[in-house]
C-alpha positions in Angstrom: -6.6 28.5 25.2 -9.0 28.3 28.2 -7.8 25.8 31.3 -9.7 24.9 34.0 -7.2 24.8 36.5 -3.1 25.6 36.3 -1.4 23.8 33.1 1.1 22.0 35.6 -1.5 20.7 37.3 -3.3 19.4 34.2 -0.3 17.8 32.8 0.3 16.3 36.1 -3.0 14.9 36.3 -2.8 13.5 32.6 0.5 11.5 33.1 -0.5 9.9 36.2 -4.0 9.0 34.7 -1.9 7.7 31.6 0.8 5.8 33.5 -1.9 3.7 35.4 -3.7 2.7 32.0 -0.8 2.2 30.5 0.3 -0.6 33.1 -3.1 -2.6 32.4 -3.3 -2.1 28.5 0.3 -2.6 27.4 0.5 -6.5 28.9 -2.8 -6.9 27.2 -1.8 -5.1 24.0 1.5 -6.8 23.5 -0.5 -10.4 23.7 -2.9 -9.5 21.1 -0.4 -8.5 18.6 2.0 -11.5 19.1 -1.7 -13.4 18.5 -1.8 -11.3 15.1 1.2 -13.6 14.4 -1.0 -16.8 14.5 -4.2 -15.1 13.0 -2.0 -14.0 9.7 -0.6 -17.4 9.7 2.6 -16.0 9.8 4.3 -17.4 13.1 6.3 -20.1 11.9 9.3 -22.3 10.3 9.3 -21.8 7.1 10.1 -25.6 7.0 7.0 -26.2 8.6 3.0 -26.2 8.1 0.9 -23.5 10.1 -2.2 -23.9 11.5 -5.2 -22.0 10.7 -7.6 -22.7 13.5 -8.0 -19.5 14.5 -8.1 -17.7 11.1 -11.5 -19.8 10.6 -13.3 -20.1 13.9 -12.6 -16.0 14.1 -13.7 -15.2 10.3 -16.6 -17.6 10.7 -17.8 -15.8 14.3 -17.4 -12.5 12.3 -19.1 -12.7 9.4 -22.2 -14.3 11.1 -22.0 -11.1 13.0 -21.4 -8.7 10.4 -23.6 -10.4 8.0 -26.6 -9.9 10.7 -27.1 -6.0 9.8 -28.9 -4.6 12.9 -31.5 -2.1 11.6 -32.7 0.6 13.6 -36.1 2.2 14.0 -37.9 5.4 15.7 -40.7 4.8 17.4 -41.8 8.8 19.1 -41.9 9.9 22.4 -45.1 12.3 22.3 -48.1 12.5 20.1 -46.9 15.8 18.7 -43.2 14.0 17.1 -45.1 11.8 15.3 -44.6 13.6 11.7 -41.3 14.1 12.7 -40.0 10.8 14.0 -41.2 9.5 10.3 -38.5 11.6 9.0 -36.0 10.4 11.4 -35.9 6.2 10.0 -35.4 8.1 6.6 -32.5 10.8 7.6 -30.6 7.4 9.8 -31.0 5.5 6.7 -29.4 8.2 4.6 -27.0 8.8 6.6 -25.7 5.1 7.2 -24.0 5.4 3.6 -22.9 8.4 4.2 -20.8 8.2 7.1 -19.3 4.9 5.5 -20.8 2.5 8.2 -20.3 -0.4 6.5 -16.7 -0.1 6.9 -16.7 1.3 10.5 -19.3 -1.7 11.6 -16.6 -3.9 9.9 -14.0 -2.7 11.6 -15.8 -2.2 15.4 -16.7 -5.9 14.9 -13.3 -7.1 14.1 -11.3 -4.9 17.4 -14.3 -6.4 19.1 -14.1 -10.2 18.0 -10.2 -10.2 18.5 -9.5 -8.0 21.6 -13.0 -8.6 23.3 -14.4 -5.5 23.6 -14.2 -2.5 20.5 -14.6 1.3 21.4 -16.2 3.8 18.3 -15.4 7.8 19.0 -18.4 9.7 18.6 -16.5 12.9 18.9 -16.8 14.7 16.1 -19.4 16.3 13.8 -18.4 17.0 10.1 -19.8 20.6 9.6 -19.1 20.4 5.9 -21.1 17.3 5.3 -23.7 17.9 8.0 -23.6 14.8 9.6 -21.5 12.7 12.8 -17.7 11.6 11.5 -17.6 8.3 13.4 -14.2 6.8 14.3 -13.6 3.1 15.2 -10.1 3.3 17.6 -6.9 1.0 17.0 -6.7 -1.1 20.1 -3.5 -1.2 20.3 -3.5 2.9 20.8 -6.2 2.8 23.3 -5.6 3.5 27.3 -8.7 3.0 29.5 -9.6 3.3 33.2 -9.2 -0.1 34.2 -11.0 0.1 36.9 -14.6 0.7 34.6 -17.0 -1.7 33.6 -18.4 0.2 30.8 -17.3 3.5 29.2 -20.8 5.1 30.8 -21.1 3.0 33.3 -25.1 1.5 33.8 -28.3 3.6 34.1 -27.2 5.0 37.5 -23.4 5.5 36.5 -21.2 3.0 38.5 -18.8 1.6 36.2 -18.3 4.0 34.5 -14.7 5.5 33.2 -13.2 8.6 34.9 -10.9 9.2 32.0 -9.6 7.5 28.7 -7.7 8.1 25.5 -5.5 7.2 22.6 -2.5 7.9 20.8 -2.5 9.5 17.3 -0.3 11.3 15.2 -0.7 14.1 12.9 1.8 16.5 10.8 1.8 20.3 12.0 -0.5 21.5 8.9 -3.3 19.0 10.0 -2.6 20.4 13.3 -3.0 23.9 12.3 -6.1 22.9 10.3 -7.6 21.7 13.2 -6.9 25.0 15.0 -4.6 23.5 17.7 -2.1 25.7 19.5 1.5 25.5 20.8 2.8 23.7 17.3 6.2 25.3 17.3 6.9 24.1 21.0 6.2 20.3 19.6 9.4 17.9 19.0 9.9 17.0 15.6 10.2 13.4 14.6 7.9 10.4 15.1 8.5 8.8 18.6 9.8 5.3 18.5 8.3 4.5 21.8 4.9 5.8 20.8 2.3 2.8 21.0 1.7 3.5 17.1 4.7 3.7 16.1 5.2 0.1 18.0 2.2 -1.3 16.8 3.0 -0.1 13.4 6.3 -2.2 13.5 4.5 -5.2 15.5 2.2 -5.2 12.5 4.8 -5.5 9.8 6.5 -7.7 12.1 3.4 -10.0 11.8 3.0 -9.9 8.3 6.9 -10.4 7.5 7.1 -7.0 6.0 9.9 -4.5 5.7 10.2 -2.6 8.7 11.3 1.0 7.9 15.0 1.8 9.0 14.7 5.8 8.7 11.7 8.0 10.0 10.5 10.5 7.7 11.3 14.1 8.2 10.2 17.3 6.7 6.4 18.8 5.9 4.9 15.1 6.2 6.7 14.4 9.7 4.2 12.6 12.3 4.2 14.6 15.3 3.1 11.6 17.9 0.5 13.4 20.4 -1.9 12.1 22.9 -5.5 12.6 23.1 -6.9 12.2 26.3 -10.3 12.7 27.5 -10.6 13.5 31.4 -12.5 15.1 34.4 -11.3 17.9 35.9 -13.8 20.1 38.4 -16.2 17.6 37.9 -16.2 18.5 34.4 -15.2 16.3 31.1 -12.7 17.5 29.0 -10.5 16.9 26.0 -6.8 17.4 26.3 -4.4 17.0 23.5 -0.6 17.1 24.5 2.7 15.8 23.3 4.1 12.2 25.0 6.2 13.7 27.0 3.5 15.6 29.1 5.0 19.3 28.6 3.0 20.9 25.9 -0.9 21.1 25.5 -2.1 21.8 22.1 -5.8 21.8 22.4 -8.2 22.1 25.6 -11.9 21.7 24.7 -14.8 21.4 26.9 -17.1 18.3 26.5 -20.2 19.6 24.9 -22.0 16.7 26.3 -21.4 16.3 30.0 -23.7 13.2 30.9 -21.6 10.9 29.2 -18.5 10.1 27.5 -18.1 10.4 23.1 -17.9 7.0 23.1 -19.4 3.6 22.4 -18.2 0.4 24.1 -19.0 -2.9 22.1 -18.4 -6.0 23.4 -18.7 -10.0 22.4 -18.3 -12.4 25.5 -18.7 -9.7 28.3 -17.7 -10.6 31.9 -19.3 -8.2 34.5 -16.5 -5.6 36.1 -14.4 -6.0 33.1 -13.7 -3.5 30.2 -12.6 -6.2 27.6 -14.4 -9.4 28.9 -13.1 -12.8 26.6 -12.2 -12.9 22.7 -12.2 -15.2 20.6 -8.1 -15.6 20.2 -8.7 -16.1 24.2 -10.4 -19.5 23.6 -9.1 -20.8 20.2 -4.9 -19.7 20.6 -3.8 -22.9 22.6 -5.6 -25.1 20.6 -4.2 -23.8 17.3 -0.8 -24.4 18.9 -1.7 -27.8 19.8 -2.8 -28.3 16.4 0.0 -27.2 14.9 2.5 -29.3 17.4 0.5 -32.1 16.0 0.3 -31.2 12.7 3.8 -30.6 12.1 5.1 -34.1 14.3 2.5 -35.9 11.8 4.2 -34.4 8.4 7.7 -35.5 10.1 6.6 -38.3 10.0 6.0 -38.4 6.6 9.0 -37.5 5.6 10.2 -40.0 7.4 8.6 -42.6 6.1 10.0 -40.8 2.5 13.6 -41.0 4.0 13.6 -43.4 6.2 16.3 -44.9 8.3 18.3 -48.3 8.0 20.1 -50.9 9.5 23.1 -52.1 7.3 26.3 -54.7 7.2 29.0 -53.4 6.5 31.5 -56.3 5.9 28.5 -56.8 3.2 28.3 -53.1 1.5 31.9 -51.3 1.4 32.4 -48.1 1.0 29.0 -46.5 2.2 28.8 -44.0 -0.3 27.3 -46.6 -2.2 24.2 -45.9 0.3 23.6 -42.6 -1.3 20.3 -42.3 -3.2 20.8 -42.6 -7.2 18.2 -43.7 -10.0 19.5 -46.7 -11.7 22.2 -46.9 -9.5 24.0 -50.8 -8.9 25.7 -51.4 -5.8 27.6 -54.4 -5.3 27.6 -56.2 -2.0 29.6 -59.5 -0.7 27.2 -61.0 1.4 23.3 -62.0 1.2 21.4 -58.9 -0.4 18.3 -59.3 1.6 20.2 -59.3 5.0 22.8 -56.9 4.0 20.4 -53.4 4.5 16.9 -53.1 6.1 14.9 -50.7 7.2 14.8 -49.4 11.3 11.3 -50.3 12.0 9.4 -47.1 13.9 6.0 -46.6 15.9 3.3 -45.9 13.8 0.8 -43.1 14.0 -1.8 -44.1 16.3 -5.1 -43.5 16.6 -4.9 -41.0 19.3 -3.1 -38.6 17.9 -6.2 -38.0 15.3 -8.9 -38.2 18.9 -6.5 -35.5 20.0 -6.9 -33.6 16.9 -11.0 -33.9 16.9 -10.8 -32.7 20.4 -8.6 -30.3 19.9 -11.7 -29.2 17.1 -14.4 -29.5 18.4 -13.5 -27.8 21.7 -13.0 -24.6 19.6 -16.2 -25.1 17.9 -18.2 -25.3 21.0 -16.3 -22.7 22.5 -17.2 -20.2 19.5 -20.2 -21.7 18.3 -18.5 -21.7 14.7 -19.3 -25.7 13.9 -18.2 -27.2 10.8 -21.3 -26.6 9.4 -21.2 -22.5 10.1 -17.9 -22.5 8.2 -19.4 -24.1 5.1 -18.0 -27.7 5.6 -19.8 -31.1 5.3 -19.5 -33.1 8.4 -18.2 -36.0 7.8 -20.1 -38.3 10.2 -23.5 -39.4 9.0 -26.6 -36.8 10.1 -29.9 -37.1 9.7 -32.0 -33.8 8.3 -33.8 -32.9 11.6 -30.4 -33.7 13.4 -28.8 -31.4 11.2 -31.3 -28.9 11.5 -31.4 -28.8 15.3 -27.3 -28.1 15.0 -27.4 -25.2 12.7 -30.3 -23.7 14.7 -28.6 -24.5 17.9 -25.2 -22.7 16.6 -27.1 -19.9 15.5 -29.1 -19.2 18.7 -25.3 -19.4 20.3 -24.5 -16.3 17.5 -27.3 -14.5 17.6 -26.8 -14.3 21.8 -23.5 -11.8 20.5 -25.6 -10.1 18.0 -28.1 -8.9 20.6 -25.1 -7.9 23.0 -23.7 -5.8 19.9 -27.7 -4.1 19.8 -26.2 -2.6 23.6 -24.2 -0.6 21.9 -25.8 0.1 18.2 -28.4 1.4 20.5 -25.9 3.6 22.1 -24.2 4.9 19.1 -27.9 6.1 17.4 -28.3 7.7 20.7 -25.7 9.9 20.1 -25.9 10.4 17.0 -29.6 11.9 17.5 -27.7 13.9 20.1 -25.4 15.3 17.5 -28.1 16.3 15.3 -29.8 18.2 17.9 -26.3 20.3 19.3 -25.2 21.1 15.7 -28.0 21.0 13.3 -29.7 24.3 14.6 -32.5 25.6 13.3 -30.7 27.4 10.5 -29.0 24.6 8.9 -30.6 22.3 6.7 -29.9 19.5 3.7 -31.3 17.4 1.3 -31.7 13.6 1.8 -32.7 11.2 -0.7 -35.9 8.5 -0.1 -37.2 6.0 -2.1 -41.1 7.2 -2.3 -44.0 4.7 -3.7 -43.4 6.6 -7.1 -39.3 6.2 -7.2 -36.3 8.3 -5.3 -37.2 11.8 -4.1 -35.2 14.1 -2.1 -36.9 15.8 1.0 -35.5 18.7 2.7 -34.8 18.6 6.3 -33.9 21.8 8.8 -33.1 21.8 12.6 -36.9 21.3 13.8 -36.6 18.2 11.9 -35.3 17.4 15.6 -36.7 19.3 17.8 -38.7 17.0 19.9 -41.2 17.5 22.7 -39.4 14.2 23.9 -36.6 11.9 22.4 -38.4 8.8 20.4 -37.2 6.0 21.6 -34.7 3.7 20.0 -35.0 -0.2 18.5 -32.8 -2.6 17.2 -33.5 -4.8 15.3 -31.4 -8.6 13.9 -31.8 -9.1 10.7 -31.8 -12.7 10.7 -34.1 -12.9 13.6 -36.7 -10.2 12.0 -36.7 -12.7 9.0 -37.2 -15.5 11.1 -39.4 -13.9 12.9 -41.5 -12.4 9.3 -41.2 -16.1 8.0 -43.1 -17.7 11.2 -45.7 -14.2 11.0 -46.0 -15.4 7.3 -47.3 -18.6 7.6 -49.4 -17.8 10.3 -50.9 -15.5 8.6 -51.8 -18.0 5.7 -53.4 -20.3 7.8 -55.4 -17.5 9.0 -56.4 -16.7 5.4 -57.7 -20.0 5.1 -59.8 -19.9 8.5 -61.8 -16.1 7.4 -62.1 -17.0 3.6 -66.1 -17.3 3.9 -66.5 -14.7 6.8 -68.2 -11.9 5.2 -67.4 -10.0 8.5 -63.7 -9.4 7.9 -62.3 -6.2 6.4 -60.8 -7.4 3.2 -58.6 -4.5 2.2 -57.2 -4.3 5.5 -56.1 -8.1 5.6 -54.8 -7.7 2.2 -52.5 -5.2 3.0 -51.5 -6.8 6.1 -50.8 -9.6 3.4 -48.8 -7.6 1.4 -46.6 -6.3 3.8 -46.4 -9.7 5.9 -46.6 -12.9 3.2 -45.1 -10.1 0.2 -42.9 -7.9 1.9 -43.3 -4.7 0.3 -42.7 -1.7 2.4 -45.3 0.7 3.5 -44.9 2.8 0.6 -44.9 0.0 -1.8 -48.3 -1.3 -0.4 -49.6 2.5 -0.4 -48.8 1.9 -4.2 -50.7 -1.3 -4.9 -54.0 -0.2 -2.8 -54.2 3.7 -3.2 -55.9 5.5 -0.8 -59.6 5.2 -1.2 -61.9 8.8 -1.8 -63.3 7.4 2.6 -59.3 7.2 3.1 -58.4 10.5 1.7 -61.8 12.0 3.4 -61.0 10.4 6.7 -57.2 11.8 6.8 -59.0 15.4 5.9 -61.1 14.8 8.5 -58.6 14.5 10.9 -56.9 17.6 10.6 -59.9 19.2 12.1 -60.6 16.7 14.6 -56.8 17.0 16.3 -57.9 20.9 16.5 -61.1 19.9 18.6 -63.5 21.0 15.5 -66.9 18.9 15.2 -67.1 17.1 11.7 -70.6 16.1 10.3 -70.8 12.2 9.5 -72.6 11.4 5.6 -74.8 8.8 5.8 -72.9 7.3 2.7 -69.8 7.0 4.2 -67.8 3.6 4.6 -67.6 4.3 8.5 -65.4 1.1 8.8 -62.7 3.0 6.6 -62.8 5.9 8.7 -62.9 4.2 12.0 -59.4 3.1 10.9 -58.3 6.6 10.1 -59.7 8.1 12.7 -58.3 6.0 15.1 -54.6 7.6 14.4 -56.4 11.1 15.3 -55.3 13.1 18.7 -58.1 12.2 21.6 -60.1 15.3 21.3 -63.5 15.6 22.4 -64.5 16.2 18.9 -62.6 13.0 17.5 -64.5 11.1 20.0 -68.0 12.1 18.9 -67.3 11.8 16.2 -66.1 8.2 15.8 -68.8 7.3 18.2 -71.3 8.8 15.7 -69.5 6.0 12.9 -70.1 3.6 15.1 -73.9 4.7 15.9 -74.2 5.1 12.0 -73.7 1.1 11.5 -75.7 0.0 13.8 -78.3 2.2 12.8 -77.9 0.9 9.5 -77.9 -2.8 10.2 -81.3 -1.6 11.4 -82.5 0.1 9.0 -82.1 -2.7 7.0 -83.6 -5.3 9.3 -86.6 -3.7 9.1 -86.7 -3.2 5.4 -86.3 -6.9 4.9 -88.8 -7.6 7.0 -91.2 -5.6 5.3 -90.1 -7.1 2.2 -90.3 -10.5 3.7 -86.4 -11.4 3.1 -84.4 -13.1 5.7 -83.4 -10.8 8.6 -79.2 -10.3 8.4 -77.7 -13.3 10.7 -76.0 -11.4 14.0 -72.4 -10.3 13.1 -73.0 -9.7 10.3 -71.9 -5.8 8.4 -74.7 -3.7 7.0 -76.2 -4.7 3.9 -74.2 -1.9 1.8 -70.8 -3.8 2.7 -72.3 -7.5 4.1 -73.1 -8.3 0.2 -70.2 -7.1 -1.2 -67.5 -8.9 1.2 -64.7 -9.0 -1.2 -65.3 -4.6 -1.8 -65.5 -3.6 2.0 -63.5 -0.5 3.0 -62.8 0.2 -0.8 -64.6 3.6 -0.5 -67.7 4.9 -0.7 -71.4 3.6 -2.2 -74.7 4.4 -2.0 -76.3 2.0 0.5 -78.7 -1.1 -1.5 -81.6 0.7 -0.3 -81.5 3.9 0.6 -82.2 4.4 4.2 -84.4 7.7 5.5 -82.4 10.7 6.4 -81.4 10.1 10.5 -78.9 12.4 12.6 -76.6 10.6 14.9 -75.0 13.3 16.0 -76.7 14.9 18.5 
């Protein structure tokens, strides 16, 4: 094992870091779990009704947020990635399944929700499966600089963390699978003091579980160690030792030294702090209000079930005759209707329900998660706009967290393009399935899949704002339908592919299925494998130049590719006069300005659908010199 300074020195360094975390997480960390008590609805007489305030307002916030998939795209960096960064939205969406992300977004948006901020280790690369093992951290495990902002600070570094780490456990043969060193010189037995241990036992605690008396011994003993992730010679490493600071079991270099492993999500940040505000941080007093309230209001139905009375008792002797008894007589010496009545008591008022309401709806603004977000009818009167204008208002409020989660989705595909290029040399290479126009397919990728001439850049995307967003493109583009239906001008195969994808929503290679390339299409793209080497390429007269303008246009900016589209270009207009002249000697109308050349202009409804012989045919010209 390699160290880059003394091991003493290390292990000083390690448990001072740790002590210092430790004194800001473990207040924080002991609140949240005694809140796990309220969110599990467990915290409580058993005599008595719990409130569920939080439970809702939390599981409403999340699943708007977890429902809201953000999608990610490549867009490339240089003209040479283009081929390449295709590839790329296929391999991300492959992998997305693979690395189980629906369960580790679930779970990164659940620490986040309920401690404020969630952290995602982006440590390790499974070799086996060729792809980034992603690991969403337990909280309640977690130590952090407390002086940070953000795990990697902003783009010119302040704020950022100058070490960090978590407790885990593992048994000696995952250790020696893991190639760690030192084993034997480890203490057997799972620490009681450890923070998993304790949250482990908080967590039981919460859900009114058996807590385990006796700690398991033998091969399947947890070994509690702590992983701890540092600077030392202004270089980041990763330490692994035992609790009690004396024995180092793994040293490892960072192999990425700009930034930290990991991702930092948060919901309701506050600038200069890690964790910002959660949601049990707003809604916790009022749940115990409620439940104050909730529980005085049900004793007082019970005692209005068993209520109390006034009696006389020269009338009623002994009293045992006041006991409860069906069909039971009991005999009395004086008047009957003065001899027992009942103690009046105060009413329920009115308040107590305003305070309730308040108590409500103060949580729901505070959240966003209205009545109507969790699914339930409001019981006051609404009109349909009014209605409207609430639901949209609530979900601007969610989809403000949604594009603060994008921060660090963005983040997280950043490094996982990062792991691709470190481990996925140029000898390693796998299969990944797509769904092509003609059904699945499996392409193979190798390591100069991602060897860029510069990183693509990376977007998010919100689902439910892209749909919003394609909804409002869609009818747009209908009314635009309606405006160019007569124009003869307009380039009907491109529109209706624009429709397809817009108004239909097919995918590119659903609309490459419905309109097939086109023999000017498939000439065009040949075309342009000569042009991006700066060879000349000869025009025919009988091309559809508008169908090759739009091919050409994705060609590299040789001096070739410009002559020749400018030779396209001089090929229309030499047409449109061509034909000008032939209906003037023929004494038809001249073609009205704006208008396409008579081999496309009177067939509107065929333009840039490949290739015909002009109406008349023109004399031979060159444009190309």
């Amino acid at each position: 094992m390699t160290l880059p300074k003394s091991e003493s020195d290390i292990k000083t360094q390690i448990k001072l870091e740790y002590n210092y975390a430790y004194q800001y997480m473990n207040p924080r960390r002991i609140q949240v779990l005694d809140r796990l008590r309220l969110f599990s609805n467990q915290r409580r007489d058993k005599e008595l009704v719990g409130d569920t305030t939080l439970f809702t307002v939390f599981q409403t916030v999340l699943s708007q947020l977890y429902e809201d998939r953000l999608s990610v795209t490549f867009e490339p960096g240089h003209p040479d990635d283009t081929d390449k960064v295709d590839v790329l939205g296929d391999v991300a969406k492959y992998d997305f399944d693979k690395m189980d992300m629906e369960q580790v977004e679930y779970d990164w948006d659940w620490y986040t929700a309920f401690w404020g901020a969630g952290f995602l280790d982006t440590s390790e690369w499974n070799s086996k499966k060729k792809l980034m093992a992603p690991s969403v951290i337990d909280n309640a495990t977690f130590l952090i600089d407390p002086d940070c902002t953000l795990i990697n600070g902003d783009a010119r570094g302040f704020g950022a963390a100058r070490y960090w780490g978590r407790e885990i456990t593992f048994t000696k043969a995952q250790m020696r699978k893991r190639k760690f060193e030192n084993i034997d010189n480890l203490k057997k037995g799972e620490d009681a003091s450890s923070l998993q241990y304790l949250d482990k036992q908080q967590r039981r605690s919460a859900q009114n579980l058996g807590q385990s008396a006796d700690m398991i011994y033998g091969e399947n003993e947890n070994i509690p160690l702590l992983e701890w992730w540092t600077i030392v010679g202004n270089e980041k490493w990763l330490f692994t030792t035992d609790l009690t600071f004396q024995v180092i079991v793994r040293a490892m270099k960072a192999q990425d030294q700009d930034e930290w492993p990991l991702e930092h999500r948060k919901l309701f940040p506050i600038p200069g702090d890690p964790f910002g505000v959660s949601i049990p941080d707003l809604v916790e007093d009022k749940q115990r209000a409620k439940s104050i309230l909730t529980n005085l209001g049900l004793m007082h139905a019970k005692a209005d079930l068993y209520p109390m009375y006034v009696y006389d008792r020269n009338s009623i002797s002994p009293t045992t005759d006041l006991s409860f008894a069906f069909n039971k007589w009991i005999p009395s010496d004086g008047p009957v209707t003065a001899a027992v009545q009942p103690l009046p008591k105060q009413p329920i008022g009115q308040l107590v329900s305003y305070i309730m309401d308040t108590i409500d709806q103060a949580a729901q603004r505070a959240t966003a998660a209205t009545a109507m977000q969790q699914g339930v009818t409001n019981p006051t009167p609404r009109s349909a706009n009014e209605s409207v204008r609430v639901f949209n208002q609530a979900q601007d409020r969610i989809s403000t967290g949604v594009k603060i989660f994008a921060w660090s989705e963005r983040g997280f595909w950043k490094k996982w393009l990062k792991q691709y290029k470190r481990f996925f040399v140029s000898a390693n290479s796998k299969f990944i399935r797509i769904e092509g126009p003609f059904g699945p397919k499996f392409i193979k990728i190798t390591g100069d899949s991602f060897d860029f001439e510069e990183d693509p850049d990376i977007y998010i995307e919100s689902k439910i704002l892209s749909d919003a967003a394609n909804q409002d493109a869609a009818q747009r583009l209908t009314a635009f339908n309606s405006l160019v239906a007569q124009d003869q001008t307009v380039n009907r195969r491109y529109l209706n592919k624009k429709n397809a994808k817009v108004i239909g929503g097919f995918d590119p290679s659903e609309v490459n299925r419905i309109f097939p390339e086109t023999p000017d299409e498939m000439k065009a793209e040949q075309e342009n494998y000569s042009l991006d080497k700066n060879k000349l390429v000869k025009i025919d007269i009988n091309d559809d130049h508008n169908a090759h303008l739009l091919i050409h246009a994705k060609a590299d900016d040789t001096k070739a590719a410009i002559v020749h589209i400018e030779a396209h270009k001089r090929a229309i207009m030499l047409q449109r006069q061509q034909q000008q002249q032939a209906s003037q000697a023929q004494g038809q109308p001249q073609t009205q300005p704006g208008a396409q050349p008579l081999s496309t202009a009177t067939t509107p409804n065929q333009q840039g659908q490949g290739s015909a012989p002009a109406t008349q045919a023109p004399t031979p010209f060159n444009v190309q010199q």
